[in-house]
Structure formats: structure tokens, C-alpha cells
C-alpha positions in Angstrom: 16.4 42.9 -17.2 16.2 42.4 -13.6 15.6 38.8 -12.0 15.5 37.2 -8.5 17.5 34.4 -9.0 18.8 31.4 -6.4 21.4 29.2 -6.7 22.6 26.0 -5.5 26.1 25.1 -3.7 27.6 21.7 -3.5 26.0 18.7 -4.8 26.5 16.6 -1.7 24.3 18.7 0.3 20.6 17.3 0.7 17.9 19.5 -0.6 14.6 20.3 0.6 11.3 21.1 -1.2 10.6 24.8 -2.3 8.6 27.0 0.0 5.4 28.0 -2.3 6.6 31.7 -2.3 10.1 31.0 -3.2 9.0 28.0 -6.0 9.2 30.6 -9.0 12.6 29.4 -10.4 13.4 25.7 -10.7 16.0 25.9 -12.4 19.5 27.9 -10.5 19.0 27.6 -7.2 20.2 28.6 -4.0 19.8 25.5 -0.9 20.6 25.5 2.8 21.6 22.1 3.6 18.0 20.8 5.8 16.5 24.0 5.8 14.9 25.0 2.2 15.6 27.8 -0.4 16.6 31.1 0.7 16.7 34.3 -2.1 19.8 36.5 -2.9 19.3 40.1 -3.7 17.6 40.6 -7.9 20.5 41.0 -9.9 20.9 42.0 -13.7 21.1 39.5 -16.4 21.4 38.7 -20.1 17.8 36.8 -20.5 19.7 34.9 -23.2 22.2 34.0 -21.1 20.6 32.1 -18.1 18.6 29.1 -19.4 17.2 29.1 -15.7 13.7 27.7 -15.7 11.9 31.2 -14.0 8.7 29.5 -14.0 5.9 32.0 -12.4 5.4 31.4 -9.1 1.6 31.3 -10.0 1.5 28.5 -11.8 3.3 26.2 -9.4 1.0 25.4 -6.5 1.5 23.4 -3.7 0.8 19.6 -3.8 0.8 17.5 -1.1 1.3 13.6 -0.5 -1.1 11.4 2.0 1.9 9.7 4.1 -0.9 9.9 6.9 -2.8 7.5 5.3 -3.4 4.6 5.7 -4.0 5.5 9.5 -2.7 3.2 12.3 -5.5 0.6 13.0 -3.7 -1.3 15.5 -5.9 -0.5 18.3 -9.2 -0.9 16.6 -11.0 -3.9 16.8 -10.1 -6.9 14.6 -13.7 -8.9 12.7 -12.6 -12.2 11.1 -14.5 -13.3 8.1 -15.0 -16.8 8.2 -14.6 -18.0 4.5 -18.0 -20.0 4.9 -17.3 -21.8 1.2 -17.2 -18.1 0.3 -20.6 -16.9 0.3 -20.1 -13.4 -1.1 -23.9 -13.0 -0.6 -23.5 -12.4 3.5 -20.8 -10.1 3.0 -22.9 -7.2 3.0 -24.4 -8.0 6.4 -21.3 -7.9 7.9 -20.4 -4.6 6.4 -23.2 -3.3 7.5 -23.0 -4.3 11.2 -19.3 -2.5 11.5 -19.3 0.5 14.4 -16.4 2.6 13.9 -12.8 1.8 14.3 -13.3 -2.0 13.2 -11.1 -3.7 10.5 -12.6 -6.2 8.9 -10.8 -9.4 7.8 -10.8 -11.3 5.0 -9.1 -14.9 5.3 -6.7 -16.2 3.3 -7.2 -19.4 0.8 -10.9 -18.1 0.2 -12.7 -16.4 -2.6 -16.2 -15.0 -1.6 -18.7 -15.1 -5.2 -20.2 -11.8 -4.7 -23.6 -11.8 -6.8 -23.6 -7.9 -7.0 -22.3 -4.5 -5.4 -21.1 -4.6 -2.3 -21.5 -1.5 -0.4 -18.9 -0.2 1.8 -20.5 2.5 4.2 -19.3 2.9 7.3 -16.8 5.6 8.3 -13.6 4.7 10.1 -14.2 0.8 8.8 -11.2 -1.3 7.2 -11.8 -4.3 4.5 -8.7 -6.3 4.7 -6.9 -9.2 3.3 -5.0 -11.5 5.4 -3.2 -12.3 1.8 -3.4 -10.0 -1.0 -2.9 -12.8 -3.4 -5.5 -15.3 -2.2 -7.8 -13.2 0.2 -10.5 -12.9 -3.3 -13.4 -10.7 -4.3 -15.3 -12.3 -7.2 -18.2 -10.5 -8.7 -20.6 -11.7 -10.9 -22.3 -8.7 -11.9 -21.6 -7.2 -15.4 -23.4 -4.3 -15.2 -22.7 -2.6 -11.9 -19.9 -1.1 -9.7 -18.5 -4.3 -7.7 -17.7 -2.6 -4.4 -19.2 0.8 -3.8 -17.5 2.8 -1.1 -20.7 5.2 -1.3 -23.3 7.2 1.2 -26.4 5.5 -0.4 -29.3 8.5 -1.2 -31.6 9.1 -3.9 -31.5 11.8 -5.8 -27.6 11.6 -5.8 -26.2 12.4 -2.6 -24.6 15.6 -2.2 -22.7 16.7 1.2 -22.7 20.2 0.6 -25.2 22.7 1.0 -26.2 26.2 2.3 -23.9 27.7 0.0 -23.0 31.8 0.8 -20.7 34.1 -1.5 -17.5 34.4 -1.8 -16.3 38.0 -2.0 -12.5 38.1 -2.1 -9.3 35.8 -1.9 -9.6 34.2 -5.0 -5.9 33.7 -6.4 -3.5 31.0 -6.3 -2.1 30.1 -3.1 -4.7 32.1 -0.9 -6.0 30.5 2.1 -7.9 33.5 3.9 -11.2 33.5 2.1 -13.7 36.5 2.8 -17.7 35.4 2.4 -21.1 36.5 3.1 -21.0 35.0 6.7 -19.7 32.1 8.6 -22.8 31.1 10.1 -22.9 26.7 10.3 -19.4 26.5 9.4 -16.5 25.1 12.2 -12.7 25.1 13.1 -12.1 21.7 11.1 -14.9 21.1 9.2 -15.1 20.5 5.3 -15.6 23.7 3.1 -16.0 23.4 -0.9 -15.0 26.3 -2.4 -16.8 27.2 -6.3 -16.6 29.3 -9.1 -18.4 29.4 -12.4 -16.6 27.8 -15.5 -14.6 29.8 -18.1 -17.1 31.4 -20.6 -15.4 28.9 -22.9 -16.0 25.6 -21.2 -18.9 23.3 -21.1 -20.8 23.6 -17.8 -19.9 20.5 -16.7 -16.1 22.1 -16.6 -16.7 23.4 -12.5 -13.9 25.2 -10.7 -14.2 23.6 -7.5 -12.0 22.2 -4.3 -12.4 21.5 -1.1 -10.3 21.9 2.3 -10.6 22.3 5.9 -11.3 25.0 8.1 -8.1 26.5 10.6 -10.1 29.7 11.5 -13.6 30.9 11.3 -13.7 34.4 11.9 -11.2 35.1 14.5 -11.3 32.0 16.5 -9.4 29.0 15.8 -5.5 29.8 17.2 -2.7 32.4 16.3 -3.5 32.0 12.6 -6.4 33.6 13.1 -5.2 36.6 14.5 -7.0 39.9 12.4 -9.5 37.9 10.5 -13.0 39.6 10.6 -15.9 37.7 11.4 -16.5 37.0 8.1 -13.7 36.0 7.1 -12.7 32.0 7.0 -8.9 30.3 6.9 -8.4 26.9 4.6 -5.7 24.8 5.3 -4.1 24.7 1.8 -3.7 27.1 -0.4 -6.0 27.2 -3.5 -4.2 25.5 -6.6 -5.6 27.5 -9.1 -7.7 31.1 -9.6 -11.4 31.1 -8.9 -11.7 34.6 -10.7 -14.4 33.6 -13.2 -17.4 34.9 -11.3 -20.2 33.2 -9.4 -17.9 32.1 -6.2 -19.6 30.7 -3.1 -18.6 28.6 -0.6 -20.2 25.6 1.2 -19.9 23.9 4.5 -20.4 19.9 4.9 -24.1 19.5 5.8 -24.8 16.3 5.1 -23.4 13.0 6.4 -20.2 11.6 4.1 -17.2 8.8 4.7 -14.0 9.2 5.9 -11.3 6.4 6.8 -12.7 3.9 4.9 -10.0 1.3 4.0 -9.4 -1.2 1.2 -6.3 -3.0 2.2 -4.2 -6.5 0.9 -7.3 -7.4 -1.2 -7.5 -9.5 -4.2 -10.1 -8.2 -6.7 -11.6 -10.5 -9.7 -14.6 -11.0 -12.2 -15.9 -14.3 -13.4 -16.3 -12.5 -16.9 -14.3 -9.5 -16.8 -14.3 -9.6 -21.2 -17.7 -9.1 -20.4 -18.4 -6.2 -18.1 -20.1 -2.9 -19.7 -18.5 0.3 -19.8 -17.7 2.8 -17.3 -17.7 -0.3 -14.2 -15.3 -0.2 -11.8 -14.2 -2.6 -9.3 -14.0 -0.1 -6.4 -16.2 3.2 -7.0 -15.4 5.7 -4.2 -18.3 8.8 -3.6 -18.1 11.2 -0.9 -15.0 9.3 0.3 -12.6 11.8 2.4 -9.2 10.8 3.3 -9.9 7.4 2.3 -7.4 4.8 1.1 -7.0 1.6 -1.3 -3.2 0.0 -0.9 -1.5 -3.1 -1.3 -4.6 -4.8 -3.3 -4.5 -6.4 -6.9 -7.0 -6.0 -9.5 -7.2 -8.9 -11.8 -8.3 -8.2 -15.5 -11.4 -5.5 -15.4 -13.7 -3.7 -17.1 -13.7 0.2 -17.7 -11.3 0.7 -14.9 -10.3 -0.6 -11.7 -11.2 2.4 -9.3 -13.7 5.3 -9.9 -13.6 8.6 -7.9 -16.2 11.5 -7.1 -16.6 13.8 -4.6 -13.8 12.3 -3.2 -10.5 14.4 -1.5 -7.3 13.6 0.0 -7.1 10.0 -0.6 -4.4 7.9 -1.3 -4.0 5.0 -4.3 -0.7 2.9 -3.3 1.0 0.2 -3.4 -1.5 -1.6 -6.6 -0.9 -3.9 -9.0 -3.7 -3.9 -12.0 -4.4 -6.2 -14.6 -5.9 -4.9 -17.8 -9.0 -2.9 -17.9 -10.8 -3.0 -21.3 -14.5 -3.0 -21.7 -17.4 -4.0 -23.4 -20.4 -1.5 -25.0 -23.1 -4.4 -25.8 -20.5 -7.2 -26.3 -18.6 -4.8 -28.6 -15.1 -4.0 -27.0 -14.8 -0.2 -25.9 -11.7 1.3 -27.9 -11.7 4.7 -26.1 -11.5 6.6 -22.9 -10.9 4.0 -20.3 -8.7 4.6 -17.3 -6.8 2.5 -14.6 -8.1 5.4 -12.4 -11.3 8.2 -13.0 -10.4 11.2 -11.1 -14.2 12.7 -11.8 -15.6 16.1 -10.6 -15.3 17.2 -6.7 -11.9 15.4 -6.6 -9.0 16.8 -4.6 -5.7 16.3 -3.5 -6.0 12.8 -4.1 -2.5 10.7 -4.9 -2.3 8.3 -7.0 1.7 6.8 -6.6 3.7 3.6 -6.7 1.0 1.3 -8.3 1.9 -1.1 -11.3 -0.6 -1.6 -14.2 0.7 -4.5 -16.6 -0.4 -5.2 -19.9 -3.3 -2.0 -19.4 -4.1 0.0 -22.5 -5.3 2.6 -20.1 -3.9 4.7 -17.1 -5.3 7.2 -14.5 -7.7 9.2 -16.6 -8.7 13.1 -14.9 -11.8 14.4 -16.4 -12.3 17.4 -13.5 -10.9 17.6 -10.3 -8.0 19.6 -8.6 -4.8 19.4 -6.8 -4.5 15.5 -7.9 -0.8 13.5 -8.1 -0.2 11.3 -10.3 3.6 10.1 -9.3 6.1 7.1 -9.3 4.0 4.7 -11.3 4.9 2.0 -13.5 2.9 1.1 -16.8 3.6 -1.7 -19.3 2.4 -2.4 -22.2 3.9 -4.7 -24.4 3.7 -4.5 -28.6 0.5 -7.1 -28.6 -1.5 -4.1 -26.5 -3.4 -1.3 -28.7 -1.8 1.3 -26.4 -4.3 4.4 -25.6 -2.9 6.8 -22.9 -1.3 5.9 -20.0 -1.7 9.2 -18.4 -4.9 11.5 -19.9 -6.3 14.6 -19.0 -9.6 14.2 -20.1 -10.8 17.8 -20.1 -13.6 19.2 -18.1 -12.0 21.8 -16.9 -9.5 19.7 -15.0 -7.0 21.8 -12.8 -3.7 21.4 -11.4 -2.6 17.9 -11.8 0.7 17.1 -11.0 2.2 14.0 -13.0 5.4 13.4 -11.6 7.7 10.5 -11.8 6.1 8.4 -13.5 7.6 5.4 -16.3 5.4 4.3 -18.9 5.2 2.5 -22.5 1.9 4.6 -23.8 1.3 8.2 -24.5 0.9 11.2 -22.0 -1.8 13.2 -23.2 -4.1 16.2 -22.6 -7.7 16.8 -25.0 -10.4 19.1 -25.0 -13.7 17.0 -24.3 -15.9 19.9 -22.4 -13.8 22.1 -23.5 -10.4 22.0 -21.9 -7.7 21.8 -19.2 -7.9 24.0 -16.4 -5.2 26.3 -15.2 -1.7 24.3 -13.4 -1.8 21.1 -15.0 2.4 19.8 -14.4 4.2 17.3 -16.2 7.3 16.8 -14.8 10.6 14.0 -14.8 8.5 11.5 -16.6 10.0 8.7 -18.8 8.0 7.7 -21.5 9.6 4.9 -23.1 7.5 3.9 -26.0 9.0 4.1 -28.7 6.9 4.4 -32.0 4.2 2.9 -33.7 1.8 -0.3 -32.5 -1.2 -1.6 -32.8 -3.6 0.4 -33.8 -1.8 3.5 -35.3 -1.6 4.7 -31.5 2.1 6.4 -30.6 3.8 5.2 -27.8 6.0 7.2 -25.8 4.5 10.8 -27.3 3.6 13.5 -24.7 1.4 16.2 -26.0 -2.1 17.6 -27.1 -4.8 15.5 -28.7 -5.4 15.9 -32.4 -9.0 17.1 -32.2 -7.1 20.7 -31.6 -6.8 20.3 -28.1 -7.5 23.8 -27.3 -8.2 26.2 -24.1 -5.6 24.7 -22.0 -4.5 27.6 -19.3 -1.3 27.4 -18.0 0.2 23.3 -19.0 3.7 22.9 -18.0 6.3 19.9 -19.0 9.4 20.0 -17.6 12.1 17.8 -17.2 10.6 14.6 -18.9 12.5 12.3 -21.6 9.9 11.1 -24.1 10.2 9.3 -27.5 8.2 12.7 -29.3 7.3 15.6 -27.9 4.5 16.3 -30.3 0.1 16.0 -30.0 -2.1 13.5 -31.5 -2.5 9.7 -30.6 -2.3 8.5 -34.5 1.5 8.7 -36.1 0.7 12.4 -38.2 1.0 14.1 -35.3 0.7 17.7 -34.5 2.5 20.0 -32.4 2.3 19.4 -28.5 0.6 22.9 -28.1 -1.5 23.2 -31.3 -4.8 25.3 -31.1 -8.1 24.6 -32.9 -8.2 28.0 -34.1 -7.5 31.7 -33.6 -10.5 31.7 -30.4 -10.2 28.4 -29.1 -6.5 28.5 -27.9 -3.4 27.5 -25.5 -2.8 30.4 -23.0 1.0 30.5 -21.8 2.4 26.8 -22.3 5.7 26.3 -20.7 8.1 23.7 -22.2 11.6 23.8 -20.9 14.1 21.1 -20.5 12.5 18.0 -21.9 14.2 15.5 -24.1 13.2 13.4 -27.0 14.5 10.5 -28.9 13.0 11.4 -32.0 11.0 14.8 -32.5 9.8 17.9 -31.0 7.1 19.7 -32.8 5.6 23.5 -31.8 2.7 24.8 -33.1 4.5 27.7 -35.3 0.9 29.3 -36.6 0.9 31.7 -33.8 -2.8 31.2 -32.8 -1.7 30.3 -29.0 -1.0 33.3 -26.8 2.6 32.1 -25.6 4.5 28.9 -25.8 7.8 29.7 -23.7 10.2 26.6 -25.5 13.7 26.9 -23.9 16.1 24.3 -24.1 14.9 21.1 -25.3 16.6 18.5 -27.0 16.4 15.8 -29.7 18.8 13.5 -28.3 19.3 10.5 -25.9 21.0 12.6 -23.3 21.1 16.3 -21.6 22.7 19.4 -23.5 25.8 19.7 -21.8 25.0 22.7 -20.4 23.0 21.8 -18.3 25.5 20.4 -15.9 24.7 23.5 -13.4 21.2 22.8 -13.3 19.5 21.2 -10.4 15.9 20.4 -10.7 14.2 20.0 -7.3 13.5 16.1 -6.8 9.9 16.1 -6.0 7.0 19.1 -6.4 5.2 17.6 -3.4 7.4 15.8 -1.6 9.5 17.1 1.2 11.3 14.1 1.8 12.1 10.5 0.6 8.8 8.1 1.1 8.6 4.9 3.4 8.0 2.8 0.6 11.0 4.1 -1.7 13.2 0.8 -2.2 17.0 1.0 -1.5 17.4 -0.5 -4.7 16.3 1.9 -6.7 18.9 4.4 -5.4 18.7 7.8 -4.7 15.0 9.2 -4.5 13.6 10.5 -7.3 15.9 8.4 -9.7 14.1 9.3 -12.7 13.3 11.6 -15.3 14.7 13.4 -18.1 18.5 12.9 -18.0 19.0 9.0 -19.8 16.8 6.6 -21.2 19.5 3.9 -20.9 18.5 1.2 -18.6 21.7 1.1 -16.9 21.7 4.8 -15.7 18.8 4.3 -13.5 17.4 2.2 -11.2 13.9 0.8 -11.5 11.1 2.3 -9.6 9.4 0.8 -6.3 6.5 -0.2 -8.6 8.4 -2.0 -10.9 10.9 -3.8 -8.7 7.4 -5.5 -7.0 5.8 -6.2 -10.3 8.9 -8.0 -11.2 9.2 -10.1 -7.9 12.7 -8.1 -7.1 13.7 -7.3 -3.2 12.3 -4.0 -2.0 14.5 -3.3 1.0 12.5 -0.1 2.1 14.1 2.9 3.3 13.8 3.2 7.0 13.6 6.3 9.6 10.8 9.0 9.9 13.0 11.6 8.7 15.2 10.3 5.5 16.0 13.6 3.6 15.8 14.4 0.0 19.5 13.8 -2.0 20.6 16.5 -3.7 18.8 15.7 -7.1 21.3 14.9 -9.9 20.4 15.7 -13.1 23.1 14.8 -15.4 24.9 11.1 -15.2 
């Protein structure tokens, strides 16, 4: 059999992250100290022999972090609040007078009682707290969103429109898009690109993402070189097919947000036992390259931050308090999240927030191209645990959970019908161990019990869990069972995980291919794997600003122990904890060479 294979030198060299076209192997791997992966010639193999990871390039899209964001505000105009024995009520006249490029202040020792939503809308507009721990948003309302960072329209606001076909370029990776014509649509505009669902998901399950325009037609710079006049150039590649019929493509028509800031604020209810289901603290629509850091959100309802329609934002820095709640005064048991990724998000990131005592984590139900990475979740044995990470069906695409340590499950279901294609687990610790309240695992990454079918192309690599199994409840089920000989997993790829307790495949047949090589029940690597190198990030290219020196080298997590004294905690948990975060310093601070064995 004939491979392309790559391999990596020295440890002490630094690495750098895959280029997409290179990405297929993540296993053996062949680094240039600074410069990236270069390929040797194909050689000729024993297949049984490599145990390299040879993951299809196609199923590995490119990910991208928001280290952009939050932009530098220091020459826009600074609005102090006055606390005014925090009348929450004239809040929303201030919003509303912001022009563009204004941050708006918040003082410290005050807590404004805000009697219902606040809406945010004004593009390139800051809310910030002069302390993040006593600058206080306190809503009354139990009923509504609290803050609203939302283009008000009835019917629903939608900010695309005058849709035109899509003809060709529909694979992973492409960026050169052919259509019916180009008329309305500009060198850096915003473009949604759509495609009809599966023929097995519910119609809710839409193929969609969104990116900007390099080139329309042949105008735009040298990357535009040879395009025809109907031809358009995105500036990321797509993360998943659109080959299901029915594409178009849509320009932005129609007025949206973009720069809106929530920063350093502290965010309460007077009754947060008592708020209905699905309310959110902050609710973000139509929200592009937006950003909420450095905030807490006390005890909630539902969730703490609700997204649609809403791409290339970034979720850092957070500390949440529980979010649990009410249907009628009856307490919710299911389906809450930390964090909604709904449909029309993209490329959002989600990293280095802290959610203590939460029942509940980010929770994607459509979208693509979202991370997930570097957060810490705690729950302790007096929390009915749920799922700290959930893909919640809908035909959501390429996810990328990276990174991240928690005490709850990591799960994927099939409410409307399913996954879509690229959804990445990848150097997570889950370190739950068992049965809690409830009946709910802890530490279990797999399917949900209902069958969990039509999942295209799941992969979990590299993560150390307490059962790699499905099912919340304690019969569990194998991590890639089907429903049944139709409804089914297509091409799961499980490689190099390790659990404390079990692994469990589905054995029946009914999925088209699980690949399974080389994981473990055990508290530590296989041995041989001492000549593997996974790369240290799938969408980052370097170390981030907010890593601490004290959790070592960057990523510093994944697969390889569970023993506390291996690793160092993450940024997340070193804050949450009241530790010194020394951050790493310098604009270009290089990868390590990832280590995977101690």
C-alpha cells in the first residue's frame, strides 16, 4: 500500500500548525523548525505496521482563532456612566445615543436594577466595566433576554437577501465559488453561502456559513487573477461539503452589528431560580466579529449567552455561575447550555472561560466552523451533571472541541436528525469519573442513547476520558451506535484516546465505517506511542496572549495522564481558583514541540 507519510525530527524543535493541504496525517510527521510541515516522497508500508493517524485531509478543515478581537479601543471616545443610585431604567437611553467608536463605561461600586432587556445596538460601541466584580447588571425580568445585542425588526430580521445560485466549488476547503452573477456583491462584503439539508435531516438542519469577499469577478488583487466575472473568492475555505443540492449564495443587504463589545461586566438576576427557559443573559443576533470577555455571569437561567446569525466572534476570558432553569416554576432537567451556538453561526470561539458548579456547557444545535477550546468546567458530586460539551443536532457542522477539562459528559444526539459532516474532538480531559446524581455519567464521551444516528464524518482523537462509550444514563451504548440499518454513522474515526474504565464500539455493523486504532483502557499512553507527535493546536498557529506561564508549555493537556501532577492547570482554572497568571508575553511566542508522552 502506498502512503504519503511525514515525520518529525527532534523534540526540541518548535512546531508549527499544518498547512490545510498537508493536515491529512497527524500522527508521523515531518517539521521544519518555524516554517510548517513539508512532505517526503509516498513510500510503501505495512498498514499494520504504522499506527500513524492518516486522517483524510477532507475531514480536517481549517479553524481559526479571533486574537483580533477584542479590537484596540484606545482611541475611541470614553462615556462614563454615572451610577445615579443605579437606575438601570436610563440605561437604555444612553445606549441608544452612542455614535460609533464610543466605549461606554460602567462605574465601579454600582449595580444598575435593570427592569427589562436592554438593547445593545449600535455598531462599533463597547459596554464596559471599570471592575468586573462590582461594575453590576441586575435584571428583573423573568421572562426575557436581559441584554440583547440585536438589530431590532419585525418579522425577524434577516441580513441576507437577493440570493443567486451557486453552480460549482462546493467541497471542503474551496474558496473560489462560481454563481449566477456577482451583481450587489463587493471586495469585503459579507456572503452566506447555502445548501439544502441531507434528504435525512429535518429542515431545520441548513448547511450554511458565511465569509468575506477577496475577489468578485476578477477585481480585488493578485488572488484574483483568472476568475471569470462570475466567479467570487471567500476568504476561508468552506469547512464542510455543500453537495446536497439547492446551493445559492447571498450578499449582506440589510443593515447588521459588528464590534459590539461586552467587556469587565458583572452580570446578575434578582431571581435567577426563577427565570423561564431558553433566557439568556446576553443574546447576540446578527452580531459579526463581536466579542464578550473578561465578564462574570452570576447564577442564570437557560444559559448565560445565546448566539444567531452571529460569525467570528469571540467568548473569553468568562467565569459563569450555574445556569439551570425554570418551565412554569418547574426546574428544566434538559438541554441547557452555558453557550447556544444556534443556526447562521460561524467561526465563532468559545476558549479560556470557567463555568463552576454548571450542569451545562456550550451547547451547538446548527452552525459551522465553531471552537470550543481550553475551557474549564466543574461540577462537583452535589450537581446532576448533563453535558458539558453537546452537539445538539441540527445538522451542526464542523466543530472543533479542543483542549478542553471538564467533570460532565462530552456528547453528540440526533435531535433534527443529526451532526453534520467535521465535527473534531480532540486532547480533551474528561475527568468525571462515574456515576452522580441523577443516573448521568461523568467523564463519558460518546453518542446519545436515543441511537444517535446520521452523524457524517465525527472524529475523537487524542482525548483521555473516564468511558469512551454513548448514552448519558450508566447502561451505556457504544460511542458510535446507529438507530438502525438506514439511520446510521458514516466513517467515525477513533484513534488514540484513552480511558480509565471502558471503550465500547458498536460491533452490529449497521454504521458504514468506524476506523478504531489504537486506544487504550488505561491511565496512561501505549508505549508505543513514544514516536508520535500530535500537533498542539488544530487552529492555532502559535501560543495565545492569555496562556499563563504557569501552566507550562502550551497546549499542556490532553490524552497522555490523568494524574494531576503531570500537568499543569489551564488558564481558566488557575483564575477561577485565584492562582497568579503571569501571561506569556511577545507577539510572536511559537508553538513547543507538543509532547505527548510524560
Amino acid at each position: 500500500m502506498t502512503k504519503t507519510s511525514y515525520r518529525m525530527p527532534s523534540r526540541a524543535k518548535t512546531s508549527a500548525r499544518p498547512a490545510p493541504h498537508l493536515r491529512a496525517i497527524l500522527g508521523l510527521a515531518t517539521l521544519l523548525a518555524g516554517t510548517g510541515f513539508v512532505s517526503e516522497p509516498a513510500v510503501a508500508r505495512d498498514p499494520s505496521s504504522l499506527r500513524d493517524l492518516e486522517i483524510p485531509v477532507s475531514r480536517v478543515p481549517d479553524w481559526h482563532p479571533a486574537d483580533y478581537l477584542p479590537l484596540d479601543t484606545s482611541s475611541w471616545t470614553r462615556v462614563d456612566i454615572p451610577c445615579n443610585g443605579g437606575d438601570g431604567a436610563a440605561l437604555q437611553a444612553r445606549f441608544d445615543a452612542a455614535t460609533p467608536n464610543t466605549v461606554l463605561v460602567l462605574p465601579a461600586n454600582c449595580r444598575f436594577r435593570v427592569p427589562g432587556t436592554l438593547f445593545l445596538r449600535r455598531t462599533n460601541v463597547v459596554l464596559r466595566g471599570a471592575s468586573r466584580t462590582t461594575s453590576i447588571l441586575e435584571f428583573q425580568e423573568l421572562d426575557r433576554e436581559m441584554l440583547n445585542v440585536q438589530i431590532p425588526a419585525f418579522p425577524a430580521h434577516e441580513p441576507y437577501g437577493n440570493p443567486r445560485g451557486w453552480t460549482a466549488g462546493y467541497t471542503t476547503g474551496t474558496q473560489v465559488l462560481t454563481i449566477a452573477n456577482t451583481s450587489g456583491m463587493t471586495v469585503g462584503g459579507w456572503v452566506r453561502m447555502t445548501a439544502n439539508p441531507e434528504p435525512d435531516w429535518h429542515i431545520q438542519a441548513k448547511n450554511q456559513y458565511a465569509a468575506k469577499l477577496v475577489c468578485v469577478g476578477g477585481s480585488g488583487g493578485s488572488q484574483c487573477s483568472g476568475l471569470s466575472s462570475n466567479q467570487i473568492r471567500i476568504d476561508r475555505g468552506l469547512p464542510s461539503p455543500f453537495t446536497q443540492g439547492g446551493q445559492f449564495v447571498e450578499p449582506m443587504t440589510n443593515a447588521f452589528l459588528s464590534n459590539v463589545g461586552i467587556e469587565n461586566v458583572r452580570f446578575e438576576h434578582a431571581n435567577w431560580a426563577r427565570v423561564e427557559q431558553y433566557r439568556s443573559y446576553v443574546e447576540m443576533d446578527d452580531c459579526y466579529e463581536c466579542w464578550v470577555t473578561d465578564s462574570i455571569f452570576g447564577n442564570g437561567g437557560n444559559s448565560h449567552i445565546g448566539l444567531k446569525d452571529t460569525v467570528r466572534s469571540v467568548f473569553r476570558g468568562n467565569d459563569m455561575g450555574i445556569n439551570q432553569c425554570t418551565d412554569g416554576g418547574v426546574t428544566c432537567r434538559w438541554n441547557k447550555g452555558a453557550i447556544y451556538f444556534n443556526q447562521g453561526t460561524a467561526d465563532n470561539v468559545f476558549e479560556s472561560n470557567t463555568l463552576t458548579q454548571s450542569p451545562s456547557g456550550p451547547n451547538a444545535q446548527g452552525g459551522s466552523g465553531n471552537v470550543i477550546a481550553y475551557n474549564f468546567m466543574r461540577a462537583d458530586s452535589s450537581v446532576e451533571c448533563e453535558r458539558h460539551v453537546f452537539l445538539h443536532g441540527q445538522g451542526n457542522t464542523a466543530t472543533l472541541v479542543e483542549g478542553n477539562d471538564v467533570d460532565c459528559m462530552m456528547q453528540w444526539d440526533s435531535h433534527r436528525d443529526g451532526q453534520g459532516y467535521n465535527n473534531t474532538f480532540y486532547r480533551n480531559r474528561l475527568r468525571g469519573v462515574g456515576n452522580r446524581v441523577g443516573g448521568y455519567q461523568r467523564g463519558r464521551l460518546g453518542g446519545e442513547d436515543t441511537g444517535s444516528h446520521i452523524h457524517r464524518f465525527i472524529t475523537v482523537i487524542g482525548n483521555h476520558v473516564h468511558e469512551l462509550m454513548g448514552s448519558p444514563q450508566m447502561t451505556g451504548r457504544a460511542i458510535d451506535e446507529s438507530a438502525d440499518a438506514t439511520h446510521r454513522h458514516q466513517d467515525t474515526w477513533v484513534t488514540h484516546n484513552v480511558a480509565r474504565r471502558e471503550i465500547l464500539f458498536e460491533t452490529s455493523g449497521q454504521q458504514v465505517r468506524t476506523t478504531q486504532y489504537e486506544n487504550h483502557v488505561r491511565n496512561d499512553p501505549n508505549p508505543g506511542w513514544s514516536n508520535f507527535d500530535f500537533p498542539a493546536s488544530l487552529y492555532r498557529t502559535e501560543a495565545p496572549s492569555w496562556w499563563c506561564e504557569e501552566s507550562g508549555p502550551f497546549p499542556n493537556i490532553g490524552a497522555p495522564s490523568d494524574r494531576l501532577g503531570n500537568y499543569s492547570k489551564l488558564p481558566a482554572q488557575i483564575r477561577l481558583e485565584g492562582g497568579t497568571c503571569t501571561t506569556r508575553t511577545g507577539t510572536n511566542n511559537p508553538l513547543p514541540a507538543p509532547i505527548f508522552l510524560e
